[in-house]
NURO-528084 format. One line per 3 residues: number of its first residue (from 1); for each residue z negated, y negated, x of C-alpha. Coordinates in steps of 0.25 Angstrom, whole numbers, plus 2048, in hexadecimal, padded with zeros to 3 digits. Layout:
<sites>
NUM = Z/Y/X | ...
</sites>
This chain:
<sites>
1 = 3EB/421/B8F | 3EB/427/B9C | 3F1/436/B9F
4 = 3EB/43E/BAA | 3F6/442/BB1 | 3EE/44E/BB7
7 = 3ED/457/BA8 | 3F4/462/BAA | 400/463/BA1
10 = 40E/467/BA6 | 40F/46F/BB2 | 419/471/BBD
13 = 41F/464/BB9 | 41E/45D/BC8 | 429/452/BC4
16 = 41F/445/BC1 | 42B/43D/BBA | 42E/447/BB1
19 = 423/445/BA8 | 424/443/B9A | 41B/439/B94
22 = 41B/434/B87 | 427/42B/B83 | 41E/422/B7A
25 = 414/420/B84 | 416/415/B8B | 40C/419/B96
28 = 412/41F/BA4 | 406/428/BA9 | 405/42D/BB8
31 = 412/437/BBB | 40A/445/BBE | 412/452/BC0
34 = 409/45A/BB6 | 407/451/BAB | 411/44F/B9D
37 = 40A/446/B95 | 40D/444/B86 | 409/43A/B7A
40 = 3FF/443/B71 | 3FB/43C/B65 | 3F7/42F/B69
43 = 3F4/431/B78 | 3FB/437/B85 | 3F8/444/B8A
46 = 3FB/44D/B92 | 402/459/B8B | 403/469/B91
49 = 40C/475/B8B | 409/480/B83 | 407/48F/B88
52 = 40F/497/B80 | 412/4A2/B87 | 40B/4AE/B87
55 = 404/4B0/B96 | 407/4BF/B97 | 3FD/4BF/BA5
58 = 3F4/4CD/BA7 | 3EA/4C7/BA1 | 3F0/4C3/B93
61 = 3F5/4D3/B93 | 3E7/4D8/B95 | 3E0/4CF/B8C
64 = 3EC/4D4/B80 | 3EC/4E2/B84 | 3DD/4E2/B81
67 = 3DD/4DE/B72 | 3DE/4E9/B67 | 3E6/4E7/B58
70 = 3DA/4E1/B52 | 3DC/4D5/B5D | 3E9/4D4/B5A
73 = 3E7/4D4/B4D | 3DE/4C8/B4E | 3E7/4C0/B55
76 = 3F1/4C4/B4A | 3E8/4C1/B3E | 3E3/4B4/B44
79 = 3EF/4AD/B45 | 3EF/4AE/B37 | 3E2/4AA/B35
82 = 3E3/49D/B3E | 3F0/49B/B36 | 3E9/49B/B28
85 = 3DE/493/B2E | 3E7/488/B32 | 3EF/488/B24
88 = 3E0/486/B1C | 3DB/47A/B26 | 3E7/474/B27
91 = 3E9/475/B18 | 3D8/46E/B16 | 3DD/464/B21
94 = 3EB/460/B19 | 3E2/461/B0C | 3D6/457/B11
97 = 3E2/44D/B17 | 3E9/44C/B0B | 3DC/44C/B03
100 = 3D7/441/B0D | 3E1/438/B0E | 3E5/436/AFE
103 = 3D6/433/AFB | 3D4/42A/B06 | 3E2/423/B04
106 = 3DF/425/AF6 | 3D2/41D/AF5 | 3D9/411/AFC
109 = 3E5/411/AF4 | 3DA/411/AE7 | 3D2/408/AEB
112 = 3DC/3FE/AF2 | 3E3/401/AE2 | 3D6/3FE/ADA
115 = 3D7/3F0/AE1 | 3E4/3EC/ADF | 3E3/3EF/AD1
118 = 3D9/3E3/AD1 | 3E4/3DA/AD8 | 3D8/3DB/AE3
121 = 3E4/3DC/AED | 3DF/3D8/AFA | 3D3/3E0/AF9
124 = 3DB/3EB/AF6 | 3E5/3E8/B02 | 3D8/3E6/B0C
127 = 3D2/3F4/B08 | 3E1/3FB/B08 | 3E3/3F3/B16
130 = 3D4/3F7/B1E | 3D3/405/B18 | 3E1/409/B1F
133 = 3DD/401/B2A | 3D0/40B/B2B | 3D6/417/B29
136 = 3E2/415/B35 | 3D6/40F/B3C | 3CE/41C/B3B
139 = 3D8/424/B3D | 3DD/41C/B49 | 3D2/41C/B50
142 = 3CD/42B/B4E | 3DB/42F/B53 | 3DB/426/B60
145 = 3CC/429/B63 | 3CA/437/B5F | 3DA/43F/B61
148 = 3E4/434/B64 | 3EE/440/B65 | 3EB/441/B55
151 = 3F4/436/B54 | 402/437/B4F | 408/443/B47
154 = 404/44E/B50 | 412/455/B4D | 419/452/B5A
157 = 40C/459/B61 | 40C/465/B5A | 418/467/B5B
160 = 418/464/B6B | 40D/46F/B6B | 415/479/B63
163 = 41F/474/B6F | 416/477/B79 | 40E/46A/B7B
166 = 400/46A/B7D | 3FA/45D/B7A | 3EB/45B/B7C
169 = 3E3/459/B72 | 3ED/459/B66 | 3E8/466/B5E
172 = 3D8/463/B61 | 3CC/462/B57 | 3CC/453/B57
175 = 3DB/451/B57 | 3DA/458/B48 | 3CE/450/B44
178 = 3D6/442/B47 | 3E3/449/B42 | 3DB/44C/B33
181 = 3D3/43F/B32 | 3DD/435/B3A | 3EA/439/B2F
184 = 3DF/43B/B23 | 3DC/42C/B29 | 3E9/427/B2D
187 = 3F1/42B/B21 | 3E8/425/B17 | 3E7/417/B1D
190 = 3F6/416/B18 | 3FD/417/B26 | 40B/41D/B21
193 = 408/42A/B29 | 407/438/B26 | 3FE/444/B26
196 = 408/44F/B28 | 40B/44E/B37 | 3F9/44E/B3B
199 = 3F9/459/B32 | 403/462/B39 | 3FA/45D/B46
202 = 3EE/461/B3E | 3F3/46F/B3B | 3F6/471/B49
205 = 3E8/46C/B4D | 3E1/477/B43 | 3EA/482/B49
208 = 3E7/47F/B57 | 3D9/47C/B56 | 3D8/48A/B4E
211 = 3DF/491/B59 | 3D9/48D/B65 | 3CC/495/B5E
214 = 3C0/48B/B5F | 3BE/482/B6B | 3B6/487/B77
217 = 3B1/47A/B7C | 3A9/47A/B6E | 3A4/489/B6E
220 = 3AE/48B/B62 | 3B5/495/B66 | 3BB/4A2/B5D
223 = 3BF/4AF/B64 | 3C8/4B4/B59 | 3D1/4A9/B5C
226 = 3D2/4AC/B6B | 3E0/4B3/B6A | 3E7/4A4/B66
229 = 3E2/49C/B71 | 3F0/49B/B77 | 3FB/491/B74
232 = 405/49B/B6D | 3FB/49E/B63 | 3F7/490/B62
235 = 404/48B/B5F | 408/495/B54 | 3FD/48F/B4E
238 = 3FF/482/B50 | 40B/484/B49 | 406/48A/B3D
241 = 3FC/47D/B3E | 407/473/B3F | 40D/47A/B32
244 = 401/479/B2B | 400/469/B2E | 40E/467/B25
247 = 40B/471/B1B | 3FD/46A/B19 | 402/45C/B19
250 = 40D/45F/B0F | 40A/46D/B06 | 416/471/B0D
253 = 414/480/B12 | 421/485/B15 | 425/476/B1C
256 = 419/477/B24 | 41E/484/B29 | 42C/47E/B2B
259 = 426/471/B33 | 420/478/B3D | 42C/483/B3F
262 = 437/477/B3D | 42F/46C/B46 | 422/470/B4D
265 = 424/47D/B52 | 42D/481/B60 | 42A/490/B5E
268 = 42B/496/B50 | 429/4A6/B4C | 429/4AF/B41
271 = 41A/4B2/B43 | 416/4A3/B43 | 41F/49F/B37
274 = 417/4AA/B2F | 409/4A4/B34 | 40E/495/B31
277 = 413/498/B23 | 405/4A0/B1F | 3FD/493/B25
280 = 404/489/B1B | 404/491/B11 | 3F5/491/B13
283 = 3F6/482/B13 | 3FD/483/B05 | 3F4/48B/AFE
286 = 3E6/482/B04 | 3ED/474/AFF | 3F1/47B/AF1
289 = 3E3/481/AEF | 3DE/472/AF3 | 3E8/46B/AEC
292 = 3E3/472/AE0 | 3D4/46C/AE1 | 3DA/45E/AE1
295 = 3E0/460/AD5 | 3D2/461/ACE | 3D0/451/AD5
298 = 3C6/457/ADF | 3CF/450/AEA | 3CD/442/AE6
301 = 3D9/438/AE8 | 3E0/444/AED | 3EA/446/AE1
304 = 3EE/452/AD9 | 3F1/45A/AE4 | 3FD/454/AEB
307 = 3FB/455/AFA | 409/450/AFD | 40F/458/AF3
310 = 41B/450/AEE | 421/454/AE0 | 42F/451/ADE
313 = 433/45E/AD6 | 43D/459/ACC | 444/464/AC2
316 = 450/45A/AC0 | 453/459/ACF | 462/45B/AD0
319 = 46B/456/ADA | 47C/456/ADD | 485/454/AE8
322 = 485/445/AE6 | 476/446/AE9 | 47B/44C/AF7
325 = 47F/43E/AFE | 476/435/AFA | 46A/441/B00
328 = 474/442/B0C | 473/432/B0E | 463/433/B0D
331 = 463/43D/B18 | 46B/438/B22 | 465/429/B20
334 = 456/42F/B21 | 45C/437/B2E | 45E/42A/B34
337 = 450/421/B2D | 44A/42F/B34 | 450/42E/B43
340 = 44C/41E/B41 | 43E/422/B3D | 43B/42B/B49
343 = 442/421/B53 | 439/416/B4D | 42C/41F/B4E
346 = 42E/423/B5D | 430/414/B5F | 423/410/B59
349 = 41B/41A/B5F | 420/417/B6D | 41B/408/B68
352 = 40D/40D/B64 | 40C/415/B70 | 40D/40A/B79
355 = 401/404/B70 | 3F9/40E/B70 | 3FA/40F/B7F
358 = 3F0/403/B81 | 3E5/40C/B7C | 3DE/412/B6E
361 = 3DA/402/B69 | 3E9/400/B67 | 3EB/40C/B60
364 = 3E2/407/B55 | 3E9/3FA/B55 | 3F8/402/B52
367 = 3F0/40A/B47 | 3E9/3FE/B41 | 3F6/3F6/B42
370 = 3FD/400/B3A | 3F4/402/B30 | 3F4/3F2/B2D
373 = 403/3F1/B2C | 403/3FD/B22 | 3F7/3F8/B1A
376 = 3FE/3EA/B17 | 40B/3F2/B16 | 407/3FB/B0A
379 = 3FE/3F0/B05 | 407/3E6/B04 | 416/3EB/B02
382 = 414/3EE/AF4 | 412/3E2/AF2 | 422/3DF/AF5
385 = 424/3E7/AE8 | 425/3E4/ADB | 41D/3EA/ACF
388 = 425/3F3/AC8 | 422/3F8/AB8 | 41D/405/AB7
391 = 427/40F/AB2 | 426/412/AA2 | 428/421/AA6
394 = 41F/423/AB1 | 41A/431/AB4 | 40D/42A/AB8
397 = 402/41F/AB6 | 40A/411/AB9 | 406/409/AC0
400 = 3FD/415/AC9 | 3EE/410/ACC | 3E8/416/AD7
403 = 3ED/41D/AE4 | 3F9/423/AE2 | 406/423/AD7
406 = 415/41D/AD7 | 410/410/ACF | 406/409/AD9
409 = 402/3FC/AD2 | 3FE/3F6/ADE | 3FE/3E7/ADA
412 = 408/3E8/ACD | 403/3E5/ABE | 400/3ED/AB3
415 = 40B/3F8/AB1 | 413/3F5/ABF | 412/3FC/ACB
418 = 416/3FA/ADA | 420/404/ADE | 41E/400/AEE
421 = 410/402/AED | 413/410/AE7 | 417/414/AF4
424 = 411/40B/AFF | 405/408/AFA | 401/416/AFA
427 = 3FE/424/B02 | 40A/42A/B07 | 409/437/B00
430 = 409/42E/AF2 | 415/426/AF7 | 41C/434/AF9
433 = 419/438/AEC | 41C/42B/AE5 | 42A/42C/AEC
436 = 42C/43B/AEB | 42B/439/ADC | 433/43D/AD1
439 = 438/434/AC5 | 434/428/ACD | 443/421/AD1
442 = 43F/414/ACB | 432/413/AD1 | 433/40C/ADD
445 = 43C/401/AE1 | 447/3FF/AEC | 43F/3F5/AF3
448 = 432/3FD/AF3 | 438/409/AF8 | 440/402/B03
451 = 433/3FA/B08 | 42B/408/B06 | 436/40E/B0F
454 = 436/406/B1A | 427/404/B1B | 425/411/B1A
457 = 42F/413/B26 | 429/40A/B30 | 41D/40C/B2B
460 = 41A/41A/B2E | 423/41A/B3D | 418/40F/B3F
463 = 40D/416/B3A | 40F/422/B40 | 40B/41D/B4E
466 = 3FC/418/B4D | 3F0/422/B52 | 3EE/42B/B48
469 = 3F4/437/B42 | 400/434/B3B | 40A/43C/B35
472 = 41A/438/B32 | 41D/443/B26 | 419/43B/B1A
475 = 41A/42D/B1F | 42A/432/B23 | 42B/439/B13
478 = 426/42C/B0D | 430/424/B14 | 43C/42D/B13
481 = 437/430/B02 | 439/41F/B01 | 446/420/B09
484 = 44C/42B/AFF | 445/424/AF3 | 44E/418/AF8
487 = 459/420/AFA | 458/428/AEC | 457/418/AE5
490 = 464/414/AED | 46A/421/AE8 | 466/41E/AD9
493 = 46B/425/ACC | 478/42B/AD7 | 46E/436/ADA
496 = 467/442/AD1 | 45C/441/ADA | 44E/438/AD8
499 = 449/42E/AE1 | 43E/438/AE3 | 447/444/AE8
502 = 44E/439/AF2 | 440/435/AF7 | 43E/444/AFB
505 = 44B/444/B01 | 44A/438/B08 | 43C/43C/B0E
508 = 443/449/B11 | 44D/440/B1A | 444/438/B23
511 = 43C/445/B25 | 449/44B/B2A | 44D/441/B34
514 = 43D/43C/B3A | 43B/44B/B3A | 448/454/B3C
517 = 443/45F/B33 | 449/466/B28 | 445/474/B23
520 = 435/46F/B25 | 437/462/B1E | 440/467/B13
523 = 435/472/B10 | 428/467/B12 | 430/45D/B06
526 = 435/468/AFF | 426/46D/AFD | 420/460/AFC
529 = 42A/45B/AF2 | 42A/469/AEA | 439/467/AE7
532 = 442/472/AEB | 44D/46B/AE3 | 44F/462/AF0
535 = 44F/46B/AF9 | 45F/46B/AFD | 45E/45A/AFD
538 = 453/45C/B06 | 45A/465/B11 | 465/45D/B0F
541 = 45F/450/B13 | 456/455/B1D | 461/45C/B24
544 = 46A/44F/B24 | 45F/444/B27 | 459/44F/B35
547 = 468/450/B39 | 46C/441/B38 | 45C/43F/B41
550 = 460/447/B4A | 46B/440/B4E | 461/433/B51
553 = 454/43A/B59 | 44A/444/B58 | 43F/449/B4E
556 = 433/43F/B4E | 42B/44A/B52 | 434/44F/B5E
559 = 435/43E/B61 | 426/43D/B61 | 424/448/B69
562 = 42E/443/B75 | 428/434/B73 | 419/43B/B76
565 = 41E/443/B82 | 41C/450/B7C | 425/45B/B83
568 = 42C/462/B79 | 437/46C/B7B | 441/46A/B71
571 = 447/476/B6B | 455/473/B6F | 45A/471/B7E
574 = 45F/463/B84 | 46F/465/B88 | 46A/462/B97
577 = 461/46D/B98 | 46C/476/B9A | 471/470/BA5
580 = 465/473/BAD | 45C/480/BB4 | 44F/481/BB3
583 = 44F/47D/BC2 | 453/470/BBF | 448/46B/BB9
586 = 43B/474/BBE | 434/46A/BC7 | 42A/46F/BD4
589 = 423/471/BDB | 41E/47F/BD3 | 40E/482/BD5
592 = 40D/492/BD6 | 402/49C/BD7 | 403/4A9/BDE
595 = 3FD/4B6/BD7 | 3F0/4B6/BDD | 3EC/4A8/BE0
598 = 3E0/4A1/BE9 | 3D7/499/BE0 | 3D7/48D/BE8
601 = 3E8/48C/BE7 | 3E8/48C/BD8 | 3DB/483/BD6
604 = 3E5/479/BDE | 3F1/47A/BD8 | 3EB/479/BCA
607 = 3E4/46C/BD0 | 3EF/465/BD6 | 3FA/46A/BCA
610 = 3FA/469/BBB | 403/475/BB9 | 3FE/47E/BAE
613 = 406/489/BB2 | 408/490/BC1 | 413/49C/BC4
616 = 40C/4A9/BCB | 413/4B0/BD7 | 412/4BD/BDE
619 = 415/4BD/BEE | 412/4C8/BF8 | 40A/4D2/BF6
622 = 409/4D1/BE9 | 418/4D2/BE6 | 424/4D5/BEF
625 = 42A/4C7/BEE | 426/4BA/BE9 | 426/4BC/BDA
628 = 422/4B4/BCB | 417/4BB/BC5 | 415/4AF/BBB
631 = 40E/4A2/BB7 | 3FF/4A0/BB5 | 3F8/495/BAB
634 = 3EF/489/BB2 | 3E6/48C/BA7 | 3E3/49A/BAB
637 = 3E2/498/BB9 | 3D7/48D/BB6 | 3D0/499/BAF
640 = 3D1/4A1/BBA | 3CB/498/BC4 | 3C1/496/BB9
643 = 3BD/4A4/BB7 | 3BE/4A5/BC7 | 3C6/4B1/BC6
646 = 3C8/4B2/BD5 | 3CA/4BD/BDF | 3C6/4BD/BEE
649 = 3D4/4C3/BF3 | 3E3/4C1/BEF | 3E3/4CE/BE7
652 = 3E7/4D1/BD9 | 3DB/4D3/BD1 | 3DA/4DE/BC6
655 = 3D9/4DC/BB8 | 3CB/4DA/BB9 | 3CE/4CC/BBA
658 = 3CF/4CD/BAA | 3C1/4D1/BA7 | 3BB/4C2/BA9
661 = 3C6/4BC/BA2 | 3C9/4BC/B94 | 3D6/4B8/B8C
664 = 3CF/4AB/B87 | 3CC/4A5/B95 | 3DB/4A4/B96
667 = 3DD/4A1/B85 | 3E3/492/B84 | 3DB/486/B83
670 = 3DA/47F/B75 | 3DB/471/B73 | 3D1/46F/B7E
673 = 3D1/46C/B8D | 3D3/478/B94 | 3CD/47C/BA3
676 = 3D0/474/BB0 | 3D2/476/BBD | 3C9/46B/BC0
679 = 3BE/473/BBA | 3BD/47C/BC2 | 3B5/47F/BCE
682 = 3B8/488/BD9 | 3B1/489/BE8 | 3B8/48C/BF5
685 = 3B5/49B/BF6 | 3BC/49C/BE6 | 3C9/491/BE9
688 = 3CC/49E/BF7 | 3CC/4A9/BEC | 3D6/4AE/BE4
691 = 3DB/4B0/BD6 | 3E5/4BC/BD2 | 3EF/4B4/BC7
694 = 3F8/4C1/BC2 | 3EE/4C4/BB6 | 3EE/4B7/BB0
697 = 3FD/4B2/BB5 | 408/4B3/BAB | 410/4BF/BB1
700 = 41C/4BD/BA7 | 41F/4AC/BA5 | 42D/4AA/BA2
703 = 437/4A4/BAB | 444/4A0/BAC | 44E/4A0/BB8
706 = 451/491/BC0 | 45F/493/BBC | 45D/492/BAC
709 = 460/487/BA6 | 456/47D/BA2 | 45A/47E/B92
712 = 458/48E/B91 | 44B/48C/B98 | 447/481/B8E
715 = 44A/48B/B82 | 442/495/B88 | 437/48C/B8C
718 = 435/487/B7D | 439/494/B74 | 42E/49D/B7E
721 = 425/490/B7D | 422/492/B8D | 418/487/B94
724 = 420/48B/BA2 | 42B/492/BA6 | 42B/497/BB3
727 = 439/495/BBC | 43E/4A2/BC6 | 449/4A1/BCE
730 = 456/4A6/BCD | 457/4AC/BDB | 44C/4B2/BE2
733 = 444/4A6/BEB | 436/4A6/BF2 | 42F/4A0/BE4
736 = 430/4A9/BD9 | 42E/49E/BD1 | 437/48E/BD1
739 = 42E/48A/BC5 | 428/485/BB8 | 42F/47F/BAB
742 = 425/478/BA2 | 428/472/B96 | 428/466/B9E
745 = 435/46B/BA6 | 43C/46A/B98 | 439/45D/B96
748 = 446/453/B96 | 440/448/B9D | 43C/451/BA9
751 = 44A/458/BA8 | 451/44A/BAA | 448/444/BB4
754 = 44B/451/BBC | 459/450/BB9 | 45F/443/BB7
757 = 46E/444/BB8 | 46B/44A/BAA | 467/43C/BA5
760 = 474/438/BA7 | 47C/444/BA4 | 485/446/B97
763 = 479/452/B94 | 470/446/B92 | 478/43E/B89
766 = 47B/44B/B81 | 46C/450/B81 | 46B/443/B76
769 = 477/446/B6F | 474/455/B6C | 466/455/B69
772 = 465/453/B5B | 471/45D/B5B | 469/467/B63
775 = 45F/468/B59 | 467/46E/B4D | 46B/47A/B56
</sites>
């Protein structure tokens, strides 16, 4: 995979060893000063940031100052529109998945059933074994071929973009397509992944697809949606998008909300909170009026209307004060399984990514080879275990025939059941269920639940890295609900609670420390487990099981993240940073434009530099002394040497200018290619003209003295959400301007390499110490 090292990404980053490439990558591409690279899905790409801001140039006041209330009122009433248009097409997506992959699953678990019940084993292991071996072909091989940046979760890019990341290609048409039909695909074959995670990519593809208001390229195109082609617009929608995924996956409305403020979001207000909260509850209604129709048998091998909805309610749940430690013990131990888990998972994927460097075919290979391993896995384990006699008292058929049930006969006799097989040897929504259950404490065995445990742990780290969509939410309940089963069986008859109730809590523990979240995952279990009753153990043993993880490594999102070489801010400061000035690490020499501009100076410094954002000055005659009048895009001076708007003399033109320009010649570009230098063409008589810059030039850009530190300059840079921050200095000098911050500035791996006593220093040593203590303040 080779990385064009002329794309333009970050600008004014002329350092070429302080790039940040991806740390699982083991390819080294050509140092370049204007490239960050980053691991996208499953290829490397070259990755830009965001424009958040608001360009307050001439132009932007004209173009506001021009619309009535009826076009405000648009704008208003079409963010919620877009908003409800999200909640019902994410909420039919959610719905189809679910429907998809229980009748698919559903009609290989019958038929591989039907055959074993006529002791016709290996037929029945040969079909079970090639029809998972198909599906994570399919699936495989669409996502390589077709979107390779499908591949994964698609959690830690969307959250890089609500960062300010943009990624190419991660919230296009065909990214959604392999994102539906690679998990419908991938989950079904038995892969111990999950569908939560591509459906919160899903989400976010549906919101940004809708708000970049058709595609040009296609002559799809909708003037009513005009007023959203920006990022800012595009991110509160994103948001809303990203809080549909959870909510759809998991009929949790309010813990969709709560995911996306707790873990995605880095800008968060009342306005959008509102706008969030009325998109999943959009998603609620849809799934219930859908639900409804299943319940009729019109969905096939769908069920009676589940959709991962997990009932442990129990009017006889009471617990003491002597429940207290043994819940206390659970959380802290599933802390530490969660801080092993994530280390183990960035290990692997840095493994798999060495692999998948030797092109697409070994891609494939990794997919196909996981798939085997599991096939034989689930096939043959239960195999280890001993029939058991079904219970007298059973609340259901003994043993069960067909898909799903806690008494898989699998290969016992008449009146026994396999209790392993109960949960392996079944979809991962069934083994939830099975172990979520109420009344079931003698079901299932030590033995069973040990071996189910530890598969289910490796299996899913391993899992998670093949080419496809993969998710990590359900494979990390099922293996923390066997954990807690294990636990409430040690426990026994000392505990009021059920094995069930500690399988909750136990997959409430694993979440906790793989993921970090509290108020978010406390809501999503409390809503998929409709049992209230829990709801004190549940804060308790998230808040134990985060904190004791913390103390270990990150959230395997934010560890995922830094292994790909996204540059995320994080919220909190390094101890370092304020120790330095933003002098310290602004790096030269700085590319600048003067107010009126000859045509053939900005064709070549747009050639020869990939910055995507240049400071303005004023000199004589136009201003008594040299003086900042502010920063002008790269993509709107293309538009300008595109639209030729060019004047004989260096003389400010009059507004004029704005009649052959309209407001969405400069609207942002979707997920499409925008306009290149390269493209266009000038004679010699046009490159000796002039272009007046002031109209379209950001005459207020913030900026921030040489002399602040470079932690108050990172807290303003995320809260504000800037793409540059301009650098004036302290005392009067010739340049009005020293230079640019970019997220890139920001980066610890540029701040060291531009500093290296730090490396050394006690700062350093403390950087590791108080992180995970930085993030409780």
């Amino acid at each position: 995979m080779s990385v064009n090292g002329n794309i333009n990404a970050w600008l004014n980053a002329e350092d070429p060893e302080s790039i940040t490439a991806p740390l699982i990558s083991g390819q080294r591409s050509t140092p370049n000063s204007t490239s960050q690279v980053a691991l996208v899905g499953a290829n490397v790409c070259p990755v830009e940031s965001l424009d958040y801001e608001i360009l307050e140039n001439e132009f932007f006041k004209q173009d506001w100052r021009s619309r009535g209330k009826m076009q405000v009122f648009q704008y208003i009433f079409m963010k919620w529109i877009l908003c409800f248009l999200v909640g019902l097409i994410v909420g039919l997506i959610g719905f189809c998945n679910n429907l998809a992959v229980e009748n698919i699953a559903g009609i290989k678990f019958v038929i591989t059933s039907n055959m074993m019940l006529k002791r016709r084993f290996l037929l029945a292991f040969i079909v079970f074994f090639f029809s998972n071996l198909a599906l994570t072909l399919f699936a495989s091989m669409i996502t390589s071929f077709v979107a390779p940046v499908a591949a994964g979760s698609g959690i830690p890019e969307v959250k890089a973009y609500l960062n300010g990341v943009d990624a190419p290609g991660i919230f296009s048409l065909r990214t959604l397509f392999v994102k539906i039909v690679g998990s419908v695909s991938a989950v079904s074959s038995s892969l111990l992944i999950g569908k939560a995670g591509p459906m919160v990519h899903t989400g976010a593809c549906v919101a940004s697809l809708l708000s970049q208001g058709g595609s040009k390229k296609y002559g799809l195109t909708w003037k009513w949606l005009r007023y959203f082609k920006n990022d800012r617009d595009r991110r509160d929608l994103v948001t809303c998008g990203s809080a549909a995924g959870i909510a759809a996956s998991f009929r949790s409305p309010v813990g969709g909300v709560l995911f996306a403020f707790e873990e995605m979001a880095s800008w968060w207000r009342s306005a959008l909170l509102w706008r969030a909260f009325f998109t999943t509850a959009v998603i609620a209604i849809v799934l219930r009026a859908l639900i409804d129709v299943c319940l009729s048998g019109k969905c096939g091998l769908f069920g009676t209307g589940g959709l991962i909805m997990f009932d442990v309610y129990s009017e006889s749940v009471s617990y003491h004060i002597a429940d207290v430690p043994a819940v206390l013990l659970l959380g802290f131990v599933g802390g530490i399984l969660g801080s092993l888990y994530n280390s183990l998972l960035t290990k692997v994927l840095r493994i798999y990514n060495l692999i998948n460097e030797r092109g697409i075919i070994y891609k494939i290979l990794i997919a196909c080879t996981i798939s085997i391993f599991t096939s034989c896995l689930l096939f043959g384990l239960p195999w280890l275990a001993s029939c058991r006699p079904c219970p007298a008292d059973a609340a259901e058929a003994c043993p069960t025939i067909g898909r799903s049930g806690n008494f898989k006969k699998f290969q016992c006799p008449p009146d026994h059941y396999n209790d392993l097989a109960s949960l392996i040897f079944n979809t991962n929504d069934d083994a939830i269920r099975n172990l979520f259950s109420k009344n079931t404490d003698s079901e299932f065995h030590f033995s069973s639940i040990i071996i189910f445990f530890v598969t289910c742990f490796f299996l899913s780290i391993f899992s998670y890295g093949v080419v496809a969509p993969a998710g990590l939410f359900v494979p990390v309940i099922v293996t923390g609900a066997s954990y807690g089963r294990f636990v409430g069986m040690l426990v026994g008859s000392h505990s009021n609670l059920n094995h069930g109730l500690y399988a909750v809590l136990g997959a409430a523990s694993l979440l906790g420390g793989t993921m970090r979240m509290t108020v978010s995952l406390c809501v999503i279990i409390l809503e998929l487990t409709n049992n209230l009753l829990l709801l004190p153990l549940i804060m308790v043993v998230l808040l134990v099981s985060k904190t004791t993880a913390d103390a270990f490594n990150d959230n395997i999102y934010d560890l995922i993240m830094k292994a790909k070489g996204l540059p995320y801010l994080e919220a909190h400061v390094e101890p370092y940073m304020r120790q330095l000035t933003v002098a310290d690490v602004v790096t030269g020499p700085l590319q600048l434009f003067y107010g009126i501009e000859k045509v053939g100076n900005i064709v070549h410094v747009l050639r020869t530099t990939g910055h995507n954002g240049f400071p303005v000055i004023d000199e004589p005659p136009l201003s008594e002394s040299p003086v900042l009048f502010g920063i002008v895009l790269r993509a709107h001076l293309i538009e300008l040497l595109k639209k030729k708007a060019f004047v004989s003399t260096p003389v400010p033109t009059s507004t004029d200018s704005f009649k052959q320009f309209s407001s969405e010649d400069f609207a942002k570009r979707g997920s499409g290619n925008g306009d290149k230098i390269e493209d266009i063409k000038l004679n010699e008589e046009e490159m000796e003209m002039f272009i007046d810059l002031h109209p379209f030039t950001n005459a207020s850009p913030y900026t921030v003295v040489e002399t602040m530190s470079l932690a108050k300059a990172l807290i303003l840079f995320r809260e504000v959400g800037l793409r540059h921050l301009l650098v004036i200095p302290k005392i009067s000098t010739r340049s009005p301007v020293v230079g640019i911050l970019t997220r890139h500035d920001f980066m610890p791996e540029h701040i060291l390499s531009l500093n290296p006593m730090l490396v050394n220093s006690r700062w350093k040593r403390l950087r590791f110490r108080l992180a995970p203590l930085a993030k409780l303040f």
